[in-house]
C-alpha positions in Angstrom: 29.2 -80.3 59.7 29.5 -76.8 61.3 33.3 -77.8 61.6 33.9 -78.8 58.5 32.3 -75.5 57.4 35.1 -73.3 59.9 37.7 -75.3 58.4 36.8 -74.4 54.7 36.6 -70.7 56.0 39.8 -70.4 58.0 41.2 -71.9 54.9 39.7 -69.4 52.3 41.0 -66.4 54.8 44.6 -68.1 54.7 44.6 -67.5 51.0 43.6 -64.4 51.2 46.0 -63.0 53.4 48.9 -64.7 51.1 47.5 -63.2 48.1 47.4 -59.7 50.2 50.6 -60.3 51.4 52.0 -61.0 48.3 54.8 -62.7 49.8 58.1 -61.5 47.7 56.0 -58.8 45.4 54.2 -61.1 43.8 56.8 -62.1 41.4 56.1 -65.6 41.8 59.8 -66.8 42.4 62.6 -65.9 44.7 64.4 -62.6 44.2 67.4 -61.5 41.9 69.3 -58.7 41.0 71.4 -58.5 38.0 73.5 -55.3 36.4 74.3 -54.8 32.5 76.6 -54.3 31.3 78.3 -56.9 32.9 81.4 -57.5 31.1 83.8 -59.3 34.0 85.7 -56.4 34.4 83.8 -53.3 32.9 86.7 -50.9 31.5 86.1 -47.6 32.7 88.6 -44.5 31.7 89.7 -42.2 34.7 87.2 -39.5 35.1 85.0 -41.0 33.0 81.3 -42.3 33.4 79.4 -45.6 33.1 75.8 -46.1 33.5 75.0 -49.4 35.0 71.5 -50.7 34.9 69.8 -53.4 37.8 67.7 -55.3 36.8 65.2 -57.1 39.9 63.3 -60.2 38.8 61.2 -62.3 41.5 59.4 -58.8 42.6 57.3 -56.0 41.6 59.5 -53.5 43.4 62.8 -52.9 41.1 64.0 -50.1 43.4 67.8 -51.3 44.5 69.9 -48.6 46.6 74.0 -48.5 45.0 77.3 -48.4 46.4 81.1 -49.1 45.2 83.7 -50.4 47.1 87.1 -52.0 46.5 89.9 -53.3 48.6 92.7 -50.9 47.4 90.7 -48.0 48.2 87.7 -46.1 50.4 86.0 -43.3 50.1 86.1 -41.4 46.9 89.1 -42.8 45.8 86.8 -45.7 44.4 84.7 -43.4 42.2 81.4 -42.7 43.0 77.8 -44.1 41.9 74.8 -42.2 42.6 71.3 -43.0 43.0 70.6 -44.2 39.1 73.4 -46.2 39.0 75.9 -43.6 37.2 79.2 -44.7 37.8 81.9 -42.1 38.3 85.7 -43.0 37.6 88.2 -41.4 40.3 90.8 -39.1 38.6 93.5 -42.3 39.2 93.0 -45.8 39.3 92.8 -47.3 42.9 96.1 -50.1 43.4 94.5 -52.5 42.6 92.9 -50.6 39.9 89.4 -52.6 40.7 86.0 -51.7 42.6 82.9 -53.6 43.0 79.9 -51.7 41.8 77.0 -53.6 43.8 72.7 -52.5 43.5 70.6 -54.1 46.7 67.2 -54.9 46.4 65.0 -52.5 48.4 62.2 -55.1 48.6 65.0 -57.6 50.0 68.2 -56.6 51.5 69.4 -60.1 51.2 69.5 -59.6 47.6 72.1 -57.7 45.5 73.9 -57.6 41.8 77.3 -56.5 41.5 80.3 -56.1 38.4 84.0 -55.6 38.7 84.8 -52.6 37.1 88.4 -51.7 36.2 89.7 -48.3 36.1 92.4 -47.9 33.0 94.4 -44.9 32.3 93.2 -43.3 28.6 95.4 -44.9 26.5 97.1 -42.0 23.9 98.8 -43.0 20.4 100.2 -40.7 18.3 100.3 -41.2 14.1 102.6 -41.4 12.4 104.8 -43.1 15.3 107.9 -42.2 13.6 108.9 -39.9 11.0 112.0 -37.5 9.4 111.2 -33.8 8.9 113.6 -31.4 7.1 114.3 -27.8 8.8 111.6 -25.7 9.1 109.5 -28.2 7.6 105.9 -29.4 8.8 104.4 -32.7 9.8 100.7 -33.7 10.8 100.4 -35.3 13.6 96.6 -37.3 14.7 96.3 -38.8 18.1 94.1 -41.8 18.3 92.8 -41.6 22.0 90.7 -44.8 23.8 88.4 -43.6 25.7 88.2 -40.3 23.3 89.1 -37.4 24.9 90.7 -34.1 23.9 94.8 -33.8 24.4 97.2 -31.2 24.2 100.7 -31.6 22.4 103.9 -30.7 23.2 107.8 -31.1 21.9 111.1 -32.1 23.5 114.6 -33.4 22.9 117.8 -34.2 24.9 118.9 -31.6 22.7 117.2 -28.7 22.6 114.5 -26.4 24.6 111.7 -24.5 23.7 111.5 -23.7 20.0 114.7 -24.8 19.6 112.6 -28.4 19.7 110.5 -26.9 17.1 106.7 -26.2 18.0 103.4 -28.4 17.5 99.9 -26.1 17.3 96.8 -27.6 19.1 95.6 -29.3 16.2 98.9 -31.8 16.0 100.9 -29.8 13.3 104.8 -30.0 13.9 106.8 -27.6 12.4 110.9 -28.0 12.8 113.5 -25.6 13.8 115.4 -23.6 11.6 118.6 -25.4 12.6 119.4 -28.5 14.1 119.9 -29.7 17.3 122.3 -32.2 19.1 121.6 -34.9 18.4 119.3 -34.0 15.6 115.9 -35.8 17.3 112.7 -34.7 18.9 109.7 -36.7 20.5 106.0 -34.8 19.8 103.9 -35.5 22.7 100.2 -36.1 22.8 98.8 -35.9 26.5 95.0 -36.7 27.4 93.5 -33.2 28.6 91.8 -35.3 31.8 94.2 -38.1 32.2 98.4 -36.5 32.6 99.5 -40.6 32.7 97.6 -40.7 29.3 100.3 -39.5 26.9 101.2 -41.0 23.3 104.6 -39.9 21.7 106.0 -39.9 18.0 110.0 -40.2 17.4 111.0 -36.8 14.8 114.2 -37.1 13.2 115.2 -33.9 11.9 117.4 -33.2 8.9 118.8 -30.3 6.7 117.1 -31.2 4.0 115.6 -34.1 2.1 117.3 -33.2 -1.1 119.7 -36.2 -1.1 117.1 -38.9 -2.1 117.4 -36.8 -5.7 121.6 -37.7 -6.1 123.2 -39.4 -9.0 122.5 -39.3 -13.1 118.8 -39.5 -14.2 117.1 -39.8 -17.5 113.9 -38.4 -18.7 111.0 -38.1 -21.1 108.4 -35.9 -21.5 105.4 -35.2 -23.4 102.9 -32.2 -23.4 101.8 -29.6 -25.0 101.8 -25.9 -25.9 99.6 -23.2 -27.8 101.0 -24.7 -31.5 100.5 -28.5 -30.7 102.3 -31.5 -29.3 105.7 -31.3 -27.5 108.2 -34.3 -27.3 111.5 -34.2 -25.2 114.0 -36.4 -23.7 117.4 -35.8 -21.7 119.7 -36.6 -18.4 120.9 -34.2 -15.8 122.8 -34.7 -12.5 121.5 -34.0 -9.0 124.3 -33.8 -6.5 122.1 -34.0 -3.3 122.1 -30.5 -2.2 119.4 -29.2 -4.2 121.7 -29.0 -7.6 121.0 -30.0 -11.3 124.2 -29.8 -13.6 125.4 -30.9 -16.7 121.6 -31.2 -18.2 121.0 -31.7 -21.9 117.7 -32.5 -23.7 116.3 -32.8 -26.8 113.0 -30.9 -27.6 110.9 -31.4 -30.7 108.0 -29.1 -30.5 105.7 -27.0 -33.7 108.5 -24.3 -33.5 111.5 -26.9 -34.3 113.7 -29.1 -32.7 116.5 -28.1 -30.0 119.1 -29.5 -28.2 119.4 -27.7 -25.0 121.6 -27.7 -22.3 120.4 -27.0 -18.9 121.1 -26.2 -14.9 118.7 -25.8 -12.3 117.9 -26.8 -8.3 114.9 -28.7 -6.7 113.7 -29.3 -2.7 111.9 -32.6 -2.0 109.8 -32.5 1.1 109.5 -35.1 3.7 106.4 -36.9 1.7 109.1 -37.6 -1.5 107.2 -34.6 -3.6 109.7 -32.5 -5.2 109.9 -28.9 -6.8 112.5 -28.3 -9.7 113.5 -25.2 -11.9 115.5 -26.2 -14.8 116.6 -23.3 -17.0 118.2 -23.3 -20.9 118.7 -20.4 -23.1 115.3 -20.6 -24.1 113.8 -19.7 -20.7 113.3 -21.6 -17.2 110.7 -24.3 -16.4 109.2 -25.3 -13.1 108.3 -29.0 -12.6 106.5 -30.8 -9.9 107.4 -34.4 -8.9 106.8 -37.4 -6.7 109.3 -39.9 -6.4 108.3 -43.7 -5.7 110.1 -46.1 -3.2 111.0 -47.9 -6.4 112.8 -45.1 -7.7 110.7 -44.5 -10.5 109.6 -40.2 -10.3 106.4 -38.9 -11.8 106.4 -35.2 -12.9 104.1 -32.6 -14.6 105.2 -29.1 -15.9 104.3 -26.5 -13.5 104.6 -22.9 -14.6 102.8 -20.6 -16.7 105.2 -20.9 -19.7 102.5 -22.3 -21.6 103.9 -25.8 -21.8 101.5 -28.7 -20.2 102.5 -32.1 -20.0 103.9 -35.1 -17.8 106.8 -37.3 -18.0 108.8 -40.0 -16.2 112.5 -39.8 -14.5 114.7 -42.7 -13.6 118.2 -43.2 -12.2 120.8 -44.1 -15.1 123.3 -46.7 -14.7 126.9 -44.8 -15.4 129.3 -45.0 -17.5 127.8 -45.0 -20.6 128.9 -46.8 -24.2 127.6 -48.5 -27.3 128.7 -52.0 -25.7 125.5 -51.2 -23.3 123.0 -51.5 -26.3 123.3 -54.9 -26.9 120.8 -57.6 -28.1 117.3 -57.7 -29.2 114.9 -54.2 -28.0 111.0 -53.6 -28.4 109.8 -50.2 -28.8 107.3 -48.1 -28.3 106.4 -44.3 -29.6 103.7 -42.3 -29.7 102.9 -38.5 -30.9 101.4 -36.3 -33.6 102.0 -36.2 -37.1 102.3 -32.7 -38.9 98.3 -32.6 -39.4 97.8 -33.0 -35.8 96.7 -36.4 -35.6 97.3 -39.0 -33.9 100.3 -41.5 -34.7 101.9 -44.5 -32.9 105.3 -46.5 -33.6 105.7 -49.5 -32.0 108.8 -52.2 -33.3 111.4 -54.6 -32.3 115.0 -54.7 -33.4 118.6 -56.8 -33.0 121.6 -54.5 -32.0 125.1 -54.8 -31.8 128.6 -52.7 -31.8 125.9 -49.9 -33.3 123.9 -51.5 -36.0 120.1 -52.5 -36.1 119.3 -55.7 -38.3 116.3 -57.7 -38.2 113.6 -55.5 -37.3 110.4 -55.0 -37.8 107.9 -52.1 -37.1 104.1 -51.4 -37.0 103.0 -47.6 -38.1 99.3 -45.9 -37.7 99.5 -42.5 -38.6 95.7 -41.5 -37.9 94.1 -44.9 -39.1 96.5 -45.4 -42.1 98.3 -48.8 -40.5 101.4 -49.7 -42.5 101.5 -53.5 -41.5 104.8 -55.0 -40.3 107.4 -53.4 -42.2 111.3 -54.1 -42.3 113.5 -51.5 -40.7 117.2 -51.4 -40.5 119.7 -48.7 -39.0 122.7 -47.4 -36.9 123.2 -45.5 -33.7 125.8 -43.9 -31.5 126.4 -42.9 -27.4 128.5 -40.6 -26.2 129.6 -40.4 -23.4 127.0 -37.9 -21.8 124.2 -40.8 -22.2 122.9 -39.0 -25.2 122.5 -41.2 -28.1 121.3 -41.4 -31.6 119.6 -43.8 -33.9 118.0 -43.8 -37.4 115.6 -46.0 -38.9 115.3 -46.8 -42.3 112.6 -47.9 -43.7 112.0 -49.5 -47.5 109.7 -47.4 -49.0 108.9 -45.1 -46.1 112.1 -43.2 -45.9 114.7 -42.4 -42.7 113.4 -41.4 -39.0 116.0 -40.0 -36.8 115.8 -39.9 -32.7 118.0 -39.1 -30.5 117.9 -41.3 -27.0 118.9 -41.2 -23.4 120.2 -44.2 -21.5 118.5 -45.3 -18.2 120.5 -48.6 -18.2 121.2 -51.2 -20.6 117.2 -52.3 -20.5 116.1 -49.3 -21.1 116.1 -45.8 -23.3 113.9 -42.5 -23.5 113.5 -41.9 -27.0 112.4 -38.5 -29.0 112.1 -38.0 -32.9 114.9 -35.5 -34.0 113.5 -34.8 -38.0 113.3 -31.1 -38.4 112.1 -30.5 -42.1 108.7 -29.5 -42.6 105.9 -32.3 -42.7 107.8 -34.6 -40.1 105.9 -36.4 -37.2 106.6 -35.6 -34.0 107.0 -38.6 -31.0 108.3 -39.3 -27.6 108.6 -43.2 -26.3 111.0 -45.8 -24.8 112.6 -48.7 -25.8 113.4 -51.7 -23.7 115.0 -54.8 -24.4 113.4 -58.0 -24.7 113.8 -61.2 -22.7 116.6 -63.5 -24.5 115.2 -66.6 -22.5 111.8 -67.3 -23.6 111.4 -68.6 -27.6 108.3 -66.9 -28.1 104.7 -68.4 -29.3 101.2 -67.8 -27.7 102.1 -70.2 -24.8 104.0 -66.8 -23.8 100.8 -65.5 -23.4 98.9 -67.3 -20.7 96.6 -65.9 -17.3 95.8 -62.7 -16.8 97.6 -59.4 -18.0 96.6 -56.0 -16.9 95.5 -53.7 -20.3 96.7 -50.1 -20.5 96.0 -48.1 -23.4 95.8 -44.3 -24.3 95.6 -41.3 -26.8 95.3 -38.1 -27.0 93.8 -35.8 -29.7 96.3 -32.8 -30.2 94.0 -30.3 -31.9 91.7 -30.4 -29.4 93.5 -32.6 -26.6 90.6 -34.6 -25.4 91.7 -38.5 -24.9 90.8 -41.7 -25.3 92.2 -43.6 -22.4 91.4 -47.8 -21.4 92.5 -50.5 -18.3 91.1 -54.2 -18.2 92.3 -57.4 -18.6 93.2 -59.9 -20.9 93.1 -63.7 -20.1 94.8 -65.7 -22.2 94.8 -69.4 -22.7 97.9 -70.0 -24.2 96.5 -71.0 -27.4 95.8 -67.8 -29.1 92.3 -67.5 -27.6 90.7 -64.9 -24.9 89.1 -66.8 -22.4 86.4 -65.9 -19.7 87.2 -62.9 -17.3 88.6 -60.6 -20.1 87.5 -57.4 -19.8 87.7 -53.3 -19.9 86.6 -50.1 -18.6 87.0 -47.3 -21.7 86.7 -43.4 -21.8 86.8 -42.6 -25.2 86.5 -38.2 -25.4 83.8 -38.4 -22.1 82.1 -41.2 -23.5 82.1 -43.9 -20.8 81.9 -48.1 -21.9 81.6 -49.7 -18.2 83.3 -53.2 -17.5 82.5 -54.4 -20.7 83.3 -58.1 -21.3 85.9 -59.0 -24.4 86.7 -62.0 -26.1 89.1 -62.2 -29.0 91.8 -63.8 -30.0 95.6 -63.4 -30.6 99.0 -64.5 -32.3 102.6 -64.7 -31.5 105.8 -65.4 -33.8 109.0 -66.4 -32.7 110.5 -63.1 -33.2 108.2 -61.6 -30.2 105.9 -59.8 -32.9 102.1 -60.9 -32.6 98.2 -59.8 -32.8 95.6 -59.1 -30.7 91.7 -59.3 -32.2 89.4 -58.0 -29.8 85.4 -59.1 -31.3 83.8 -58.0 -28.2 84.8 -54.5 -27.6 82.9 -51.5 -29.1 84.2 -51.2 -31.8 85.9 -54.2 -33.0 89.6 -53.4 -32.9 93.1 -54.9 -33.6 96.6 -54.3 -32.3 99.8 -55.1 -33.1 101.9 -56.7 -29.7 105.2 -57.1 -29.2 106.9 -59.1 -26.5 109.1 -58.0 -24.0 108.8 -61.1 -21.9 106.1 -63.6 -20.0 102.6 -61.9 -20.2 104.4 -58.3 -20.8 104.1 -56.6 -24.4 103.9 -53.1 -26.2 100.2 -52.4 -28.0 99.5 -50.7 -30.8 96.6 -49.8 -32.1 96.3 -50.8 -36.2 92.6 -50.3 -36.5 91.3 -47.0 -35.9 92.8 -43.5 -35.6 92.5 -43.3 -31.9 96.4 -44.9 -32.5 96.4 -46.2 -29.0 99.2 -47.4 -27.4 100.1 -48.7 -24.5 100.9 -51.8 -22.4 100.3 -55.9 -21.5 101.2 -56.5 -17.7 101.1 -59.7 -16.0 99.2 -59.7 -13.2 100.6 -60.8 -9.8 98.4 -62.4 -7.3 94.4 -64.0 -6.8 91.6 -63.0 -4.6 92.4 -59.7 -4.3 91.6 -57.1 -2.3 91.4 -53.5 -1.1 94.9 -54.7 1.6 96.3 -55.8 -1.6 97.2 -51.8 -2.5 97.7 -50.7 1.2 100.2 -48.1 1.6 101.7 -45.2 0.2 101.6 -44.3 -3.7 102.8 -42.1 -6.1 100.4 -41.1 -9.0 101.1 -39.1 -12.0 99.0 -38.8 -15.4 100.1 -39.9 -18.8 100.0 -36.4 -20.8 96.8 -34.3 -21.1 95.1 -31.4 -20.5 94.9 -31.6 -17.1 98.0 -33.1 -15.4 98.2 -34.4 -11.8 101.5 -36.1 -9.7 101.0 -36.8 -6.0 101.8 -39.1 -2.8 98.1 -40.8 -1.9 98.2 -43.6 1.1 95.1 -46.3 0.7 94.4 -47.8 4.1 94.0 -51.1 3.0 90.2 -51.5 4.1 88.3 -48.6 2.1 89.6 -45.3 2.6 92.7 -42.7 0.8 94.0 -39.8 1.6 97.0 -37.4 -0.2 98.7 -34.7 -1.5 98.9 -33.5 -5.2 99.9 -31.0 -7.3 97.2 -30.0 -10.5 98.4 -28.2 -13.5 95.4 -27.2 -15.7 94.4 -24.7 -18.1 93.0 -22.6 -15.9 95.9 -22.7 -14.0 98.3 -24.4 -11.4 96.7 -25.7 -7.9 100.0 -26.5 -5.2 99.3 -28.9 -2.8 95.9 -30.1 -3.1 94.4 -32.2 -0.5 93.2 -35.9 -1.7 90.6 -37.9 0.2 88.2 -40.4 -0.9 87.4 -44.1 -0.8 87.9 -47.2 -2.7 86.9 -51.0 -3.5 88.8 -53.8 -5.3 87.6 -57.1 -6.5 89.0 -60.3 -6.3 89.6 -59.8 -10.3 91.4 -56.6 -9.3 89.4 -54.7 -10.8 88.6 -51.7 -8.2 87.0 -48.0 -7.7 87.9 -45.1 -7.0 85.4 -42.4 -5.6 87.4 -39.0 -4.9 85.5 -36.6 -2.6 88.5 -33.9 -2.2 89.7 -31.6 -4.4 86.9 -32.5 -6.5 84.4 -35.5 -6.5 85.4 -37.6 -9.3 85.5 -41.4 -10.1 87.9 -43.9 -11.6 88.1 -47.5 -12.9 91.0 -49.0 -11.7 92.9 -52.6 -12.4 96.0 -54.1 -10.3 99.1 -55.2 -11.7 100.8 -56.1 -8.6 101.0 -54.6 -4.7 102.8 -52.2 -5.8 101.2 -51.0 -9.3 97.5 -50.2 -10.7 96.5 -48.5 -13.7 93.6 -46.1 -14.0 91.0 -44.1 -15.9 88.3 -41.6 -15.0 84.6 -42.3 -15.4 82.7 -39.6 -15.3 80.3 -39.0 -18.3 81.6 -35.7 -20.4 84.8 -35.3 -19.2 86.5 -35.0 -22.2 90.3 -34.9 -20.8 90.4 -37.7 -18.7 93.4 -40.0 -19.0 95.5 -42.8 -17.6 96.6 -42.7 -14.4 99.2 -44.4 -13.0 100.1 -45.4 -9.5 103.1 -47.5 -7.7 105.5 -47.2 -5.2 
């Protein structure tokens, strides 16, 4: 019995001293060490820093002692790691560039973590990576630097030394020399401030000028604005490259009269495509800014302080010119003031040939007042300047005389030429319409983007729409019609339409909207598939505008990445500018403002902006001012927009391509 009782005893005290002893730590398993992050290998800049954290399971003591090591270096050429695991990158990677970071348990030797870490050079690149810039002229450069670190710039060429090179400040801005060098190309050069290997480079070609993307004939139109009420006008000019306009001539209808004017002037364009032009007549000179697309297409606003405000469109003309290019069937479109004030639209279709209109037809609303389709005939002539002119006649409503400048056999800038007292005054264009398709409301079928817009002249606030139709092909709106309205500051939000419409087999039809606010109607025509003028025939807003078939589905904000050219249709306030969208969410740009208060050069753009699958997208400026539009795509290349912001009376369509 008594050994029995030793046995039990020496037992118990074996237990003790294991539960003292606590074998490992009292963990209850065998030791481990593990470091995070643990990536297989750990990118770590030169100079740089990486905590490293051990983790010790199996034992109550987590205290681990560090080192680093690596087999293509010693000492501190490894880095360094000190006693909280803070790893420390050597000033230049190691060959090879990897070291072993490694954390040994304290409470067992045997026991360590380790991660490879590799030691990069900062990596430098410089935006944009290539780019022209005229003398003397400036470009913004942005490094993009992984791991981020400061950098300084600098400039250089086979060519040139010094400021011969041009300079580039510390904050990336590149400003060309004031003559060129041989040959006629710099690198800018972004270097990271702790890293000399980390450099990023962007290829500068430099050039007189960039006045030669202006070169050739061009037509215009143009409508505005001044103290007495609306101003129309219409003309060509020649740019020869070098900064020279010659050989000019417009037409000008304003309160005052109308004028045919002959003009010269000069013009720079800067490296972003936005342009500054002087054109001067007997009657004065005019300053204009522009923005010209990669399409060719060029936005421009009246920039001075002649009292004039408006915006217009400029376009390359086909040469020569003749009667024989006005040839088959044309739609039109016009749009002005009548002699009250109020608002009046035009909008028509005719057959020509060897100068003689026959079989047309033509939709008027002079301020509500709609004259139904009426008959027109008439005649025209070209010389060979590009001018033309054309008269309508009318049954019952009397002669209308234009005058017109050819931008190529497809289309014409119009501008009413009838002086006597009591006569309207309008501005449009006239294209011609597609011979191939015998026209019905199967012509009409998918989704078209809706542009429409007005302006009050007395007391030039607008009315201004986009949307878009679906049509079925049968004369019927189907689901997914729909449009976003400022009507004078008044905002009607995404508001769903349903309708329906007509089509003859001349290209003239109807559209009957039921679900907009109001109710309203509009004469169409046809130009081809899914594309048509708009005019208003139920109200004395007179809207008119456009029918665009929309390209693509599932759309999105890559859809519109890139660079694009705005401008306004005609107001109060009138904008024209370069703006890239970065295809995820984000804008930035350059414009020039004319307003009443005044003329802003140059202001900066920046905001962001979402798009549907529909196309229909936002647009929430934060610079120069914070603003909003409502926005609808026609294509990659095209969108039409209007602002949204409750009260603001002069907001109007916006147009943007490239």
């Amino acid at each position: 019995m008594k050994k029995l009782e030793l046995l039990l005893i020496l037992f118990g005290l074996s237990l003790l001293v294991s539960c003292a002893t606590g074998g490992t730590g009292g963990g209850g398993g065998p030791v481990s060490v593990s470091l995070t992050p643990n990536s297989n290998p750990v990118l770590v800049g030169v100079t740089f820093t990486q905590q490293f954290t051990a983790n010790v399971s199996g034992v109550s003591n987590q205290s681990v002692t560090w080192s680093v090591s690596g087999s293509g270096c010693s000492g501190a050429s490894c880095g360094a790691v000190d006693a909280n695991g803070l790893y420390a990158a050597p000033a230049a990677p190691p060959n090879p560039a990897t070291v072993t970071v490694k954390a040994i348990s304290v409470a067992d030797p045997s026991k360590s973590g380790s991660v490879t870490v590799k030691i990069v050079h900062i990596s430098v690149t410089v935006l944009p990576t290539a780019t022209t810039v005229a003398l003397t002229g400036t470009q913004q450069f942005t490094p993009q630097v992984s791991p981020q670190t400061s950098v300084t710039w600098s400039v250089t060429g086979t060519g040139c030394s010094g400021s011969a090179c041009g300079t580039v400040d510390n904050n990336g801005l590149y400003t060309a020399p004031s003559s060129l060098p041989g040959p006629a190309a710099v690198k800018v050069i972004a270097t990271s401030s702790v890293d000399p290997v980390g450099m990023g480079s962007a290829n500068v070609a430099l050039v007189a000028s960039f006045d030669s993307r202006l070169k050739g004939t061009y037509a215009f139109r143009f409508s505005g604005f001044d103290g007495s009420g609306a101003v129309y006008s219409a003309g060509n000019f020649q740019a020869d490259g070098s900064g020279n306009i010659t050989n000019g001539i417009q037409d000008v209808n304003r309160t005052s009269g109308v004028q045919t004017l002959s003009f010269t002037g000069s013009y720079s364009v800067g490296s972003d495509n936005r342009c500054t032009m002087t054109l001067t007549t007997v009657s004065g000179t005019a300053t204009y800014k522009l923005a010209i697309a990669a399409n060719g297409e060029i936005e421009f606003i009246e920039f001075d302080n002649s009292g004039t405000r408006g915006a217009g469109i400029i376009n390359k003309a086909t040469t020569p010119f003749s009667v024989a290019q006005i040839s088959g069937p044309y739609v039109m479109l016009l749009f002005g003031s009548d002699s009250a004030g109020n608002r009046i639209g035009f909008a028509g279709l005719f057959q020509s040939n060897a100068g003689t209109l026959t079989g047309g037809t033509a939709d008027l609303n002079d301020n509500g007042a709609a004259s139904g389709s009426s008959a027109i005939s008439g005649a025209f002539t070209v010389a060979p300047s590009g001018r033309g002119t054309m008269q309508f006649v009318a049954p019952g409503a009397g002669t209308f005389n234009f005058s017109f400048y050819i931008v190529d056999k497809d289309k014409l800038y119009f501008v009413s030429t009838d002086a006597a007292a009591g006569s309207d005054r309008l501005g449009g264009l006239v294209v011609s319409q597609d011979t191939g398709i015998s026209f019905s409301t199967a012509t009409f079928k998918g989704n078209a983007v809706l542009s429409l817009s007005s302006v009050e002249h007395s007391t030039l606030s607008n009315v201004s729409a986009v949307g878009i139709l679906n049509t079925d092909g049968a004369g019927v709106l189907a689901s997914g019609s729909m449009c976003d309205e400022n009507n004078a500051g008044v905002i009607i939000s995404h508001q769903a339409l349903s309708g329906t419409y007509t089509m003859g087999s001349n290209g003239r039809g109807t559209i009957s909207l039921s679900g907009s606010v109001p109710a309203a109607s509009f004469a169409m025509y046809a130009v081809t598939q899914n594309k048509a003028f708009l005019l208003d025939i139920s109200s004395p807003a007179g809207l008119t505008g456009f029918l665009e078939p929309q390209v693509g589905a599932n759309l999105g904000p890559s859809t519109i990445q890139g660079v694009f050219v705005t401008g306004t249709i005609a107001t109060a306030n009138n904008t024209t500018g370069v703006w890239t969208m970065n295809g995820v969410n984000g804008l930035v740009g350059i414009q020039d403002e004319s307003t009443p208060l005044g003329n802003i050069a140059a202001e900066a753009v920046a905001g962001s902006y979402t798009v549907a699958p529909n196309g229909r997208g936002t647009i929430s400026l934060t610079s120069p001012t914070m603003t909003n539009r409502v926005f609808y795509i026609v294509n990659n290349s095209e969108f039409k927009a209007v602002g949204v912001d409750s009260g603001d009376l002069k907001s109007t369509l916006v147009v943007s391509q490239r």
